[in-house]
N, C-alpha and C positions, 0 to 999 in steps of 0.2 A: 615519557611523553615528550614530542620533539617541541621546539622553541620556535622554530623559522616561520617567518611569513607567508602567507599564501600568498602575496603579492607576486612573488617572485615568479610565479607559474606564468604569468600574463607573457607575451609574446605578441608581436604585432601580428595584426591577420596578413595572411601569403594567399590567396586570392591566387593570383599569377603563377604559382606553381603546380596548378591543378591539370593532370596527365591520368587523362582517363586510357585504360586499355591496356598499359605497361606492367612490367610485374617490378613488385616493390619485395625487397629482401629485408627485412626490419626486424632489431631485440624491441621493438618497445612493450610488447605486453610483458618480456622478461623482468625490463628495470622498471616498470610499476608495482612488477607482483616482489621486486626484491628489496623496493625501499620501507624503511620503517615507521613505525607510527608517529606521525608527528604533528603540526597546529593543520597543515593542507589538507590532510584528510578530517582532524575535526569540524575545518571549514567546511570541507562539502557537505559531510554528516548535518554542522548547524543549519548552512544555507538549505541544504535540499532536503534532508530527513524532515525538514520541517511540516512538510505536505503530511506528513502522519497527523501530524498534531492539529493543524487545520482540519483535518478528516473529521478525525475524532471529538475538535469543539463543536464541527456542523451536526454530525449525527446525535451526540449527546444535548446540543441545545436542542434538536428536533424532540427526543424525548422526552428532555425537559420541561418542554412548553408544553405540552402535549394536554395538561391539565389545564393551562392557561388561556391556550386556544380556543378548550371546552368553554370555558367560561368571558371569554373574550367577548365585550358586547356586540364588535366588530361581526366578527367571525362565525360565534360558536358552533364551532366543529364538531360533529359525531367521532364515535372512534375509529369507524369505517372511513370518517371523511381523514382524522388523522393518521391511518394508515394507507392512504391514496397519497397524500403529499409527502409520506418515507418514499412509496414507489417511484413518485414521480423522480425524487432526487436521484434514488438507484438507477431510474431508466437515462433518466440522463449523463448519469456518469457512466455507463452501460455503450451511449453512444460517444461521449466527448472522448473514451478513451480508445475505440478505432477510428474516428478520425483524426484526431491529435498522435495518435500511436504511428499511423501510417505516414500523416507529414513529421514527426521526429525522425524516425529514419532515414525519410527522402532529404530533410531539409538539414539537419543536422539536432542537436541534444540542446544546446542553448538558446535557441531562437522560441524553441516552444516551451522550455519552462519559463521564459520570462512570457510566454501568449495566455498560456492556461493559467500564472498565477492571475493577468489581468482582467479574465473572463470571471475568475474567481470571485474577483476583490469586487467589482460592479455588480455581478448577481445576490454576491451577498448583502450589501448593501441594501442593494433593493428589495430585497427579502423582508424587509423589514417597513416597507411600505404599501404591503398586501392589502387589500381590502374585499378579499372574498378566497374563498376555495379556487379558484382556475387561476385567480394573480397568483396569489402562495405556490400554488404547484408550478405555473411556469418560472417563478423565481429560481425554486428550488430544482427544478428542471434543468434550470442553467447553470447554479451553483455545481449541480451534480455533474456540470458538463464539464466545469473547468477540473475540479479533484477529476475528474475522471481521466481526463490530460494529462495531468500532472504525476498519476501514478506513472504513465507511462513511460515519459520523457525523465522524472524521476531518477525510476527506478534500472533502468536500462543505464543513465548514468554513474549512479554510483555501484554498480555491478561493477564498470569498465573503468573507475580508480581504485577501488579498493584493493588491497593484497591478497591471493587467492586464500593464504593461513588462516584467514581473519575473516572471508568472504560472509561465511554462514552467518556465523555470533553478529558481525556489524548489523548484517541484512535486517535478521531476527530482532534487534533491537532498535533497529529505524524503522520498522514497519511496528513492531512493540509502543511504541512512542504514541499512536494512535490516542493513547492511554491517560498522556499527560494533557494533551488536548480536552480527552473527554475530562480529565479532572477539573480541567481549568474551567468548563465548560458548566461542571458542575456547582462548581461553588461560585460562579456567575449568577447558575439562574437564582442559587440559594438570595440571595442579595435582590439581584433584577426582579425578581417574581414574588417577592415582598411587595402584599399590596401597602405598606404603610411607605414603602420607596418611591415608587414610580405610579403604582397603581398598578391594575389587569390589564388595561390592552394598550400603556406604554412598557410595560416591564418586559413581553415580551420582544417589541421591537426593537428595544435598547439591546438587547441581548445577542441581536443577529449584527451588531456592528461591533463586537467583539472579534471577530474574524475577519474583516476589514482593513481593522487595525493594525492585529499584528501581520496583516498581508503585506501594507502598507512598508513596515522594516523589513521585511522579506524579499521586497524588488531592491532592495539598497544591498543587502547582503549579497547577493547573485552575481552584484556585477564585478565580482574581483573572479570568477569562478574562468577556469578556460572551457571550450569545448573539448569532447574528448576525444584523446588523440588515437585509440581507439577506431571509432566513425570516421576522424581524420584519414587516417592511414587506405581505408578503403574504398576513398572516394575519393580518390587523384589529388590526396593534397599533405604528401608525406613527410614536406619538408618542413609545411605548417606542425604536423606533429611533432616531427625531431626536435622543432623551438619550443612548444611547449612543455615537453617531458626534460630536453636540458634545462627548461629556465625554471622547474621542479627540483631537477636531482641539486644544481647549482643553492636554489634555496636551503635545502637539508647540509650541504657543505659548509655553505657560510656559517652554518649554526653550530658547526665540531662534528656533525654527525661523517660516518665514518661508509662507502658505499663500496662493494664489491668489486674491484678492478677484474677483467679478466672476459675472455667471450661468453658471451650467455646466448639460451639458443634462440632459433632466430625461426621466424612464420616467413613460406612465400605466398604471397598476394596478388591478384592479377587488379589494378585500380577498374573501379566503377563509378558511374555518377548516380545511380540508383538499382534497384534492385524491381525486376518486372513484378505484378502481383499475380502472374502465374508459376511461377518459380516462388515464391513465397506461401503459394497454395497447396503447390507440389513437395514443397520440403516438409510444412504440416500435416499434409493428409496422405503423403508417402513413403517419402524419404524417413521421416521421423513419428511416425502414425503411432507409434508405440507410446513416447513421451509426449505424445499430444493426447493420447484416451486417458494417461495417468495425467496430466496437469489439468484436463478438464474434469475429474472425477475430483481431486480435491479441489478446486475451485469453489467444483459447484458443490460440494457436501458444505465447507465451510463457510459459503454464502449465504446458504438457508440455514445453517444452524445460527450465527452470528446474527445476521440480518432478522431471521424472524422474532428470534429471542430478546437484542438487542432494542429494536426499533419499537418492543411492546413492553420494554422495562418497566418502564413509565407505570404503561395502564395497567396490569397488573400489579403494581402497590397500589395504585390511585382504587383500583375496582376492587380487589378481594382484600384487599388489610386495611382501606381509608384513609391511606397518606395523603396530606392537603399537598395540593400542587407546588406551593411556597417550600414544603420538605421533600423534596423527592430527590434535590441534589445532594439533599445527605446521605442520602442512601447510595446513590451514583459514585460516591466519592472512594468506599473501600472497594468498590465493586472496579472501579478504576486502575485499583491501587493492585489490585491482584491480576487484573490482567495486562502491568504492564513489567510486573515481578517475575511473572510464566516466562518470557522471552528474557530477558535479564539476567534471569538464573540458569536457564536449561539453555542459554544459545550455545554456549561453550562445547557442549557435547555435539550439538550437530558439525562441528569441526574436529572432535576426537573419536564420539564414537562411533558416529558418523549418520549420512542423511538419511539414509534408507530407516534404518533401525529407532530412529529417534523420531521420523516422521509418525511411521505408523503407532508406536507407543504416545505419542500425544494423542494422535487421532483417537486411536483407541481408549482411551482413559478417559477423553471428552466426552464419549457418546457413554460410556458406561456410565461415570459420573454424573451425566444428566440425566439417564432413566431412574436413575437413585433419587436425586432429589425432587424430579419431578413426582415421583411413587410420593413422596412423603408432603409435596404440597398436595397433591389428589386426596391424601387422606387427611388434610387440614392437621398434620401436624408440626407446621411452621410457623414462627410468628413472622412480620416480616422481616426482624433483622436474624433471625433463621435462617429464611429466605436470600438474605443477603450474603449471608454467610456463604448457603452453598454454592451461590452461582459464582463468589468470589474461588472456591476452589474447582469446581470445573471450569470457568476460562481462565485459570492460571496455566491450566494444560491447552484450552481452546485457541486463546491466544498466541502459541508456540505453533501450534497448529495450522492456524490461520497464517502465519507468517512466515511457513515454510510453504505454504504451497506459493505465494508469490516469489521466494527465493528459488522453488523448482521453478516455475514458470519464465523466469528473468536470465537462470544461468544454463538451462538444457538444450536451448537454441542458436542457432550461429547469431552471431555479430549483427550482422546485416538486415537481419527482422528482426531483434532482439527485441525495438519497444512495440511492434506491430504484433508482436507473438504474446505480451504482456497483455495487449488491447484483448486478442481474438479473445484469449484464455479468461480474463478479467471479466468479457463481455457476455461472454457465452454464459460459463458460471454464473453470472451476476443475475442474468438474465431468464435462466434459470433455477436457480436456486435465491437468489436474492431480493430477483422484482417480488416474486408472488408470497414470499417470506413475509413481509409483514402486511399485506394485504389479508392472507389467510388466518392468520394469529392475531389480527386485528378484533375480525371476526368470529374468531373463538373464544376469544375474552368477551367479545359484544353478548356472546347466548351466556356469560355470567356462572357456566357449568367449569368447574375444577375439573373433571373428565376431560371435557373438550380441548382443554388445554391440556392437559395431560397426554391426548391420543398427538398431539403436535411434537412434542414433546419426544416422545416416544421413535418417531417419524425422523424427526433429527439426529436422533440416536443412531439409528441405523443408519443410515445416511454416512456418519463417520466412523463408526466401526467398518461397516463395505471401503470403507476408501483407505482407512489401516490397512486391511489386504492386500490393495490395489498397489500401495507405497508401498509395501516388502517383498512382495511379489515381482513388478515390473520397474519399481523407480530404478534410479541414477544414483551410484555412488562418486557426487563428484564432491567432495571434499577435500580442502587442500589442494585442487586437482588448475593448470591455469584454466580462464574461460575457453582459448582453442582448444584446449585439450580434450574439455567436457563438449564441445560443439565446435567441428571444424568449420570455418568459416566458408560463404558459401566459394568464395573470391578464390581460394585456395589452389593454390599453381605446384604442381610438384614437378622436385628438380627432375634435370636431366637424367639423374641417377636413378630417380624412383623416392628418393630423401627429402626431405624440408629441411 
């Protein structure tokens, strides 16, 4: 594990060097993908991987509360009404993440994660001042709008520092990390939602300014981060790059690390200042039509199985096994714990043995594993830490799952649309499999019948079995592989020769 500062990366902004139209000859994605592990990459990881973990405290407090709500004197919510306000979060993070998706590319990687964590930090906040079903939902509207930014710009960043060796496992465990959020989440509301604490309808409000907070240390981590040089290079501003990838390699030297001398190869790039969105349409729905039916297949399979399953956690222990709302984040806690050990332990293979083969055996193994346990709560024979048991081992593979279709969706696309392609894919999926996810499973727990939920259940299944196919069939083997390698950018100037 390296020593060096990430300070070192900082570089003044070059503004003035910006030459759109010219073709740029540059190693930089070489000396990114050939430096080694060291504190600048656990910086980005800390600073930016962090939006997992936010994710996962919002949607696991929504769970959480979800008993709390019911009985909230303010509120009390139906379970139909508590899953309208999951919707509402998904639809909004559904929309924050193509338009946040589309000005990261245009605008640049750092300008919108520090916009989207700020939209974050206020809506969540406010969340916590609800006083009816349409304030809650548009809170939560808005929360959903900033995570929903934030995967974007995110995710598209730490794509373009990471080493490509390492690409998958990091991805899978920054997107895993979801995990630690919902944990933290959980054994908040354990506390919060003790009515001998706060009481019923401050326990929950205390609860949503947990997210706040740690947002709050999160805009202070960010500002040592550079833009990446990446977006740099392809938008007329190269020399801005070359400063911040030397004032990179420079950090790891100071620290004894030891770096390749010697030519490494090289991308040609024609500079742009943006990218049209019918060339962004055209490369989705033409150019790349193949990896866009497979990234929106697993998208949307692991939206609805995630989303409807997750967002009804809650009300099924609260409804069929009689867990008091005050315990429900005990239960949430191994249920956490497993799926953030799925990604943790299996990332490693999707860089050995690779993406295709490892996608669809998780896929596959989630949809099986949950018509299994779903069969055996149908026939009432779970208790609920049964119940907890097995849902801890289908999303230990759910969650590997789930975090590889954002890692296809993030590295099969050129550069240039990378966070807008994250959005379409994010949005569509979501949108489809994610909005009506827990709306419908709301309401299958509302009619009280083990069937009903069980026919849900079942539904999901298949849903990620079909998309196991879909990944072995038609995905992308790009492991170990650079990002232009896996996605030629669209900028891409070929020499005189015919060569790059």
């Amino acid at each position: 594990m390296a020593r060096s500062g990430a300070h070192g990366s900082r570089a003044p902004a070059a503004k003035s060097d910006r030459v759109v139209g010219t073709i740029v000859e540059t190693d930089i994605p070489a000396r990114l993908d050939r430096l080694p592990w060291g504190r600048f990459h656990n910086l980005v990881v800390a600073a930016l991987g962090i939006t997992w973990i936010l994710d996962g405290l919002e949607v696991t407090l929504a769970g959480a509360v979800a008993g709390a709500l019911k009985e909230s004197p303010t509120l009390q919510f139906t379970n139909t009404e508590v899953g309208l306000a999951s919707t509402a979060y998904l639809v909004g993070a559904v929309l924050g993440a193509i338009f946040f998706g589309w000005l990261t590319d245009r605008l640049g990687r750092k300008k919108l994660f520090f916009i989207t964590l700020f939209v974050y930090l206020i809506a969540t906040a406010a969340t916590a001042f609800s006083w009816d079903i349409w304030s809650f939902c548009l809170f939560r509207f808005l929360t959903g709008a900033g995570i929903g930014g934030e995967y974007t710009a995110i995710n598209s960043t730490i794509q373009e520092f990471i080493p490509a060796r390492v690409r998958g496992w990091t991805d899978l465990v920054i997107n895993g990390s979801f995990w630690l959020g919902a944990a933290l989440g959980a054994a908040g509301s354990v506390v919060l939602l003790n009515p001998a604490v706060l009481g019923i309808d401050m326990g929950w409000r205390a609860a949503f300014f947990i997210g706040a907070v740690l947002g709050l240390v999160i805009l202070f981590m960010r500002v040592w981060l550079p833009e990446s040089p990446r977006w740099l290079m392809t938008h007329g501003r190269a020399a801005e790059a070359e400063a911040i990838v030397a004032g990179i390699e420079n950090s790891f030297r100071s620290q004894g690390y030891h770096l390749e001398h010697g030519p490494l190869p090289k991308v040609r790039l024609r500079s742009r200042s943006h990218t049209p969105l019918s060339e962004v349409f055209d490369t989705l729905y033409r150019r790349h039509r193949q990896r866009a039916l497979v990234g929106l297949t697993l998208m949307a399979a692991q939206a609805f199985f995630y989303n409807a399953i997750f967002f009804t956690y809650a009300l099924v222990l609260s409804d069929f096994y009689g867990i008091a709302a005050d315990r429900l984040g005990l239960y949430l806690l191994p249920f956490a714990a497993g799926n953030f050990l799925g990604p943790l332990l299996l990332g490693r293979f999707f860089d050995t043995v690779g993406r295709k083969p490892m996608i669809a055996f998780t896929y596959a193994m989630s949809g099986i594993l949950l018509a299994v346990i779903g069969y055996l709560f149908q026939q009432g024979l779970l208790t609920a830490t049964g119940q907890t048991i097995g849902w801890m081992v289908v999303f230990f593979f759910a969650s590997a799952a789930a975090s590889s279709a954002y890692l296809t969706v993030s590295e099969n696309f050129p550069l240039e649309i990378r966070a807008l392609a994250i959005a379409v894919f994010y949005a569509v999926g979501t949108g489809i499999g994610g909005a009506s996810g827990p709306w419908v499973f709301g309401m299958l727990v509302e009619t009280g019948s083990r069937t009903s939920v069980f026919m849900g259940y079942l539904f999901g299944s298949a849903l990620m079995v079909a998309a196991a196919f879909v990944a072995l069939r038609w995905g992308v083997a790009a492991e170990r592989k650079p990002l232009e390698a896996v996605a030629r950018p669209l900028a891409w100037a070929e020499a005189e020769t015919g060569r790059v």
